[in-house]
C-alpha positions as CSV (number, residue, x, y, z in Angstrom):
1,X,14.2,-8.4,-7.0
2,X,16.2,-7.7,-3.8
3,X,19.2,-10.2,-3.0
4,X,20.8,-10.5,0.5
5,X,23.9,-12.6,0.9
6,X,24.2,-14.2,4.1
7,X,26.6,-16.6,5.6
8,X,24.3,-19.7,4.4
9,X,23.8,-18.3,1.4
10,X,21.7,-15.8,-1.3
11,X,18.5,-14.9,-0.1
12,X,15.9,-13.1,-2.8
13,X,12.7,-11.3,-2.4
14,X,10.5,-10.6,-5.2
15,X,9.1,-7.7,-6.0
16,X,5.8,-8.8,-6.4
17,X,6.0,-9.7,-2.4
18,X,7.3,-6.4,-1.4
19,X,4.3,-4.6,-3.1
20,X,1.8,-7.5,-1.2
21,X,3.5,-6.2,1.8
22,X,2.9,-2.7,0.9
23,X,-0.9,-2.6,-0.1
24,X,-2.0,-5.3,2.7
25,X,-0.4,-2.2,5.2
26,X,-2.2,0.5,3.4
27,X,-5.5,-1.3,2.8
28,X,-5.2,-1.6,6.9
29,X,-5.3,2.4,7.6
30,X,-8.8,3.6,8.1
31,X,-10.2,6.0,5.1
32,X,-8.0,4.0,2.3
33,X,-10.8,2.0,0.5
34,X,-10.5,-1.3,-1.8
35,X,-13.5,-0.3,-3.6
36,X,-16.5,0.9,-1.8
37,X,-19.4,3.4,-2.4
38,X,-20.9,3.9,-6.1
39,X,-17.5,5.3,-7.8
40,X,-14.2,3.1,-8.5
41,X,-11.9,1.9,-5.8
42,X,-8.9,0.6,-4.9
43,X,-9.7,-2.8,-6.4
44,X,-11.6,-1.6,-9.0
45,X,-8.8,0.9,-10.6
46,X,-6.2,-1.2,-10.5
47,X,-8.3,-4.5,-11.0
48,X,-8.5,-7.7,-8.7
49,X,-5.7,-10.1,-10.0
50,X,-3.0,-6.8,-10.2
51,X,-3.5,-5.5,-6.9
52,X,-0.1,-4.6,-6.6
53,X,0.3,-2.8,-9.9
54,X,-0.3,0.6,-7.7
55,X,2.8,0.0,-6.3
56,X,6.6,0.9,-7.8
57,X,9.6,-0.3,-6.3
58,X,13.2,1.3,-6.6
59,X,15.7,-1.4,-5.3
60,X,19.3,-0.2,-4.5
61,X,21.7,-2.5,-2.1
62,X,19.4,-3.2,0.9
63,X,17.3,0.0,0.5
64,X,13.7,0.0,-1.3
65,X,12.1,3.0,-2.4
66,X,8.3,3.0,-2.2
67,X,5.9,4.6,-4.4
68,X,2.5,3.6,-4.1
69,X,-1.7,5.1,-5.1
70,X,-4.2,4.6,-2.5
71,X,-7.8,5.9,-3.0
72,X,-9.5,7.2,0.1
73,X,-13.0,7.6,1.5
74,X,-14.7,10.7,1.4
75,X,-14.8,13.2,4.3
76,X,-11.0,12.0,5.6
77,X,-8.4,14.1,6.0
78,X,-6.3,13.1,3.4
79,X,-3.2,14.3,4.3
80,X,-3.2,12.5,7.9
81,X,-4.3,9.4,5.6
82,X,-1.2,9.2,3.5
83,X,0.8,10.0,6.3
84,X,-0.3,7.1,8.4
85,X,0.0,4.8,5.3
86,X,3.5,5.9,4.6
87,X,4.3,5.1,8.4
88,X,2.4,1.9,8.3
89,X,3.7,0.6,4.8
90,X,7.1,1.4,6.1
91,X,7.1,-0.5,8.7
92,X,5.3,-3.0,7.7
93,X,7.8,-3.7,4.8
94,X,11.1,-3.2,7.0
95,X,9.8,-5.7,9.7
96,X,9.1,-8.5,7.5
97,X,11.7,-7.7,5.1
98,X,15.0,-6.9,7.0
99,X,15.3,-4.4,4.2
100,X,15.4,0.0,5.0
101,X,12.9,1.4,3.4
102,X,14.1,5.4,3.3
103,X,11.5,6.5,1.2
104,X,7.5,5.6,0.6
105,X,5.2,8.3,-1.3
106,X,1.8,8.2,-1.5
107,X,0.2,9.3,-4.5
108,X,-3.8,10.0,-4.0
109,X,-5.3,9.2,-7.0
110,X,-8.5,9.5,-6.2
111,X,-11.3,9.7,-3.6
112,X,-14.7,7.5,-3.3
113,X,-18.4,7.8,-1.6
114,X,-18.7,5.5,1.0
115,X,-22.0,3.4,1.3
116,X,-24.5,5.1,3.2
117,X,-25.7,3.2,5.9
118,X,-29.6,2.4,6.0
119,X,-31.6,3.1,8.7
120,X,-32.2,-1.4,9.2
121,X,-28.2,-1.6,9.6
122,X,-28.1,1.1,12.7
């Protein structure tokens, strides 16, 4: 949990909201997946209700150090994928934090099929 002192007081932020914060930003870059096509995803590994279990959080003083799995689409270029999701969860965590975020590493942990799309849905 990360504690801010201000003039009117303590303000504390859960972990458990940081990592929301974290996955909602990298579930937004295109190629990460939540669970599509016939193998495991996003979802699926890490299971519904503990989302934010793929996400670890080093607290020190005002900084938070990021380490979080995504699972990505097949046929991305992975490396431009956990690049944008390190920029996105970044930012995504300083703006509606107030807390620096120095560090966030992506771990790929796996990669998934995406659902072909039949000829009807074209």
């Amino acid at each position: 949990m990360t504690e801010n002192k201000t003039a009117h007081g303590q303000i504390q932020i859960a972990d458990e909201v940081i990592a929301v914060i974290a996955v909602t930003a990298a579930l937004e870059v295109e190629g990460v997946t939540e669970g599509t096509g016939n193998g495991k995803g996003f979802v699926d590994l890490i299971g519904k209700k503990a989302q934010t279990k793929c996400v670890q959080i080093t607290n020190d003083a005002n900084e938070v150090l990021l380490d979080i799995d995504i699972i990505v689409n097949f046929g991305t270029k992975v490396q431009q994928v956990a690049e944008e999701v390190q920029k996105r969860v970044k930012n995504a965590v300083e703006t509606m934090t107030g807390l620096t975020v120095p560090v966030v590493n992506v771990t790929v942990s796996g990669i998934v099929k995406e659902k072909e799309v039949t000829h009807e849905e074209e």
